[in-house]
C-alpha positions in Angstrom: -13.1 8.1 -28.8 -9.9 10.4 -28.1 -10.1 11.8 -24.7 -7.0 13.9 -25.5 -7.2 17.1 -26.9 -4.0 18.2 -29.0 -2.6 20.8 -25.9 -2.4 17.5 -23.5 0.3 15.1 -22.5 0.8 12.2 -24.8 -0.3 9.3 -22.8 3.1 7.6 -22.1 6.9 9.2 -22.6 10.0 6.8 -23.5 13.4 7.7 -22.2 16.4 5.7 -23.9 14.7 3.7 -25.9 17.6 2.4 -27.4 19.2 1.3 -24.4 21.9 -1.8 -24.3 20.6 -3.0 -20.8 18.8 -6.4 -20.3 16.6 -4.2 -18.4 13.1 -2.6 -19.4 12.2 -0.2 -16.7 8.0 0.7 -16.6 6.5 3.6 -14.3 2.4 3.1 -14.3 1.9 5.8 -11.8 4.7 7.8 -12.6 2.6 11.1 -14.2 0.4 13.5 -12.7 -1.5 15.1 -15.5 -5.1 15.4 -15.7 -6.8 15.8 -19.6 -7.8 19.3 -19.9 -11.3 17.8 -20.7 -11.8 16.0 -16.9 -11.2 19.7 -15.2 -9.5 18.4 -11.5 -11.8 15.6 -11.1 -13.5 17.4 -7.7 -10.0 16.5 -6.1 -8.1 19.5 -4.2 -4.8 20.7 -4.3 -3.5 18.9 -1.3 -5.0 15.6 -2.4 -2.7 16.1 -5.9 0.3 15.6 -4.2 -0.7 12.6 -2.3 0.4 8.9 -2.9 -3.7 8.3 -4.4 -2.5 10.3 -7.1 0.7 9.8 -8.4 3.5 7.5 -7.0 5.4 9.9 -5.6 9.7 9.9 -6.7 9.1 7.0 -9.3 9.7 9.6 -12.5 12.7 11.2 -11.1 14.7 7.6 -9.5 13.9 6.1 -12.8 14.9 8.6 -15.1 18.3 8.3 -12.7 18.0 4.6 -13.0 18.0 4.4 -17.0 20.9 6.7 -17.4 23.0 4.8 -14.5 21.6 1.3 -16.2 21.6 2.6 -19.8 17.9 0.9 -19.9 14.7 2.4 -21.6 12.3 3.6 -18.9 8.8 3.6 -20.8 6.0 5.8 -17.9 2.8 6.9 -17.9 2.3 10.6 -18.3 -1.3 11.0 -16.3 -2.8 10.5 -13.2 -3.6 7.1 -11.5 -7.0 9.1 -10.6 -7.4 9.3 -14.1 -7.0 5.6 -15.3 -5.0 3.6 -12.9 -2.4 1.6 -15.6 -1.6 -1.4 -13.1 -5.2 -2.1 -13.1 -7.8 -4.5 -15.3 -9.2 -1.8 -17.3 -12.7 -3.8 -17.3 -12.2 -3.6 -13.0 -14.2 -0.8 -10.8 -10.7 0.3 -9.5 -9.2 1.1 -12.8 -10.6 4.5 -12.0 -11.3 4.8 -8.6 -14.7 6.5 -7.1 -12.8 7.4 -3.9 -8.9 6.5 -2.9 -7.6 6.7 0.8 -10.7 8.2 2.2 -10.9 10.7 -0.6 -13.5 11.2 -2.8 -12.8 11.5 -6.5 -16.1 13.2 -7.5 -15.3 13.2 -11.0 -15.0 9.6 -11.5 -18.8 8.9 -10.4 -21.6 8.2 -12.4 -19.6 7.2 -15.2 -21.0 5.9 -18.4 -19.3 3.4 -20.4 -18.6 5.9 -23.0 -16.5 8.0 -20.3 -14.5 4.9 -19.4 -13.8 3.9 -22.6 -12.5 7.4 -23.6 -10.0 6.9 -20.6 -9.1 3.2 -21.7 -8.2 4.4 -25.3 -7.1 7.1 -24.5 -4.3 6.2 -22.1 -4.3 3.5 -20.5 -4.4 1.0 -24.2 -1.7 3.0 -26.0 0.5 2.8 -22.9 0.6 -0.8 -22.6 0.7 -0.8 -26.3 3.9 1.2 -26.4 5.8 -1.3 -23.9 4.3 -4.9 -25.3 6.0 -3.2 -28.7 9.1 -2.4 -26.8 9.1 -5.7 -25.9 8.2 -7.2 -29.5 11.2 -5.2 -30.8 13.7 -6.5 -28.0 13.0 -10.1 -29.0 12.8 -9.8 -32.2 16.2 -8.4 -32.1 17.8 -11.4 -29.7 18.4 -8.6 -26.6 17.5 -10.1 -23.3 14.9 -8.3 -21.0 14.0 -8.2 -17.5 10.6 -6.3 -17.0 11.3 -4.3 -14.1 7.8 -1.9 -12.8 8.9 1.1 -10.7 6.6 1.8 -7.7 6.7 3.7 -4.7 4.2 3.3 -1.2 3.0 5.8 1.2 4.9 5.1 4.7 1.2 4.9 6.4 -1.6 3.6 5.5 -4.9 2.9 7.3 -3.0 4.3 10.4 -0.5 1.4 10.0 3.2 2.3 9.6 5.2 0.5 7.0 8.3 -0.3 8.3 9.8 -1.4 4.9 12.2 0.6 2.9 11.8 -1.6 0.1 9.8 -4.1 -1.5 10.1 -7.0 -4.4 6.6 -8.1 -5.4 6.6 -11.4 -7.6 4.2 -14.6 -8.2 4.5 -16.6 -11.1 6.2 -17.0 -14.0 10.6 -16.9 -13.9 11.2 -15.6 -10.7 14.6 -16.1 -10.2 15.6 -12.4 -11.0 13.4 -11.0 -8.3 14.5 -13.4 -5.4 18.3 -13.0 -6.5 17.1 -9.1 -6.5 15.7 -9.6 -3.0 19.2 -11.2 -1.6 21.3 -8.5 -2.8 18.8 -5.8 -1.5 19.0 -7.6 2.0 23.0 -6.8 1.9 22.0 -3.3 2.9 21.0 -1.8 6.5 17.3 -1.5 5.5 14.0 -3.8 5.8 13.1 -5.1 2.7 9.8 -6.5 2.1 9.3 -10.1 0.1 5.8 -9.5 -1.3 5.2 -6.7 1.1 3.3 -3.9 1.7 2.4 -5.4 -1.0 1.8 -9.2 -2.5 1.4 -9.4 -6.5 -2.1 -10.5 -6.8 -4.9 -10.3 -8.9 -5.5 -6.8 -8.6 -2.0 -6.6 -10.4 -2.0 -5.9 -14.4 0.9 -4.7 -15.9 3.4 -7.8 -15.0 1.0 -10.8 -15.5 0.2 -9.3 -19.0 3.7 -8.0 -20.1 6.2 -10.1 -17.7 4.1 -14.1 -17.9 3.3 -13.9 -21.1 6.2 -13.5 -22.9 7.7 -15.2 -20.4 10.2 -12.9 -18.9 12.2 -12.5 -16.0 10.7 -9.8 -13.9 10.3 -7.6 -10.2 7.9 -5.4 -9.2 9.8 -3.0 -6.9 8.0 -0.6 -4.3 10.4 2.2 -2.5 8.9 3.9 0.3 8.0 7.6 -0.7 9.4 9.6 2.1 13.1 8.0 1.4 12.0 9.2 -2.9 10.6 12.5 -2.4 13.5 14.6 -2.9 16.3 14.7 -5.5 19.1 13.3 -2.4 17.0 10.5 -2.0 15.9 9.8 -5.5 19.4 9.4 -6.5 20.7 7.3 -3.7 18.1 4.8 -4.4 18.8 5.1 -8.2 22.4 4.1 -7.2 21.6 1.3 -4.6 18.8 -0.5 -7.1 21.2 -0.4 -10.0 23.9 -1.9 -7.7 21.2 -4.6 -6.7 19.9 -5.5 -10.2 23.5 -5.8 -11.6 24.3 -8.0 -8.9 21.1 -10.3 -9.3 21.4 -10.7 -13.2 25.4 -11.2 -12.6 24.3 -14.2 -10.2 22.4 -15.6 -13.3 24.2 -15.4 -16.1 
């Protein structure tokens, strides 16, 4: 069942697909877009522009970061209130009934029918469109590091984050995301090893992309207030592409 109606978003975009990098850059929460089928999901204005709905700067610093890295930047085009794309599509959270103490009236009382229009919709041909990305890249011999773009609200629960940044990791070859983690520490911020968050479970998009093809890989979270604007999107563009090139220098 297509959930899409020919006037909608395709479900993913790819920016410089052809890229020479040994870097793969993904944005799950990147988009904003609602299918004009699901209305605004009983979710207001001000709740649009929050952190439950989209991760807020991650389009714009990666767009920034794939022309400074010349790397394809593969993102999802909708909503993570609509399917969240970092999530177990079979798990209750894939699309949340309520996010941050907001309710998301139209994602309750779902039938299996509704989520499955979601999952095939958008959240299967994304993932199809970067485990093809990365078919192509090894087919042809090119190296790639799997790097997922994120960005975290400064509070949460009433609890400040004090990080600026953060390198998630957990299995697999993580040698690129602690040599990332060193480099990042170079600068005058706090940077977060597994923090805010810790790659976990609840995680999709690197355990099924980055372990098994068994590739290098970093899930990076920037604080949103230091994203939200174009200054700020384009200094962190600048600082994470000097901190990946110096990690993958250290390896090769």
């Amino acid at each position: 069942m297509n959930l899409l109606l020919p006037a909608d978003p395709a479900p993913y975009t790819v920016i410089n697909a052809k890229g020479c990098s040994p870097f793969l850059l993904t944005g799950d929460h990147a988009g904003l877009a609602i299918p004009s089928a699901l209305g605004d999901l009983g979710v207001g204005p001000a709740d649009w522009s929050r952190h439950i709905a989209i991760d807020i700067g991650v389009r714009e610093m990666g767009l920034e970061l794939a022309r400074l890295l010349d790397a394809p930047f593969i993102f999802q085009n909708y909503s993570r209130l609509v399917i969240d794309c970092n999530r177990d599509p079979a798990r209750d959270d894939a699309i949340p009934a309520s996010s941050d103490g907001t309710d998301i009236g139209g994602n309750q009382g779902l039938t299996e029918t509704d989520r499955l229009a979601r999952v095939t919709s958008i959240h299967a041909p994304y993932h199809s469109g970067i485990s093809e990305m990365i078919s192509a890249r090894l087919a042809a011999g090119q190296e790639t590091i799997l790097l997922a773009l994120h960005s975290f609200t400064p509070i949460l629960d009433e609890m400040r984050r004090p990080w600026s940044v953060g390198v998630l990791h957990a299995a697999g070859r993580i040698d690129f995301a602690i040599c990332l983690l060193d480099a990042l520490r170079r600068l005058p911020i706090k940077v977060g090893d597994n923090a805010p968050y810790a790659m976990d479970e609840t995680d999709y998009s690197m355990p099924f992309h980055a372990l098994s093809n068994d590739l290098r890989y970093a899930e990076i979270e920037v604080r949103q207030d230091l994203i939200s604007q174009g200054e700020g999107q384009s200094l962190w563009a600048a600082q994470l592409c000097d901190a990946m090139e110096e990690a993958w220098q250290r390896l090769t």
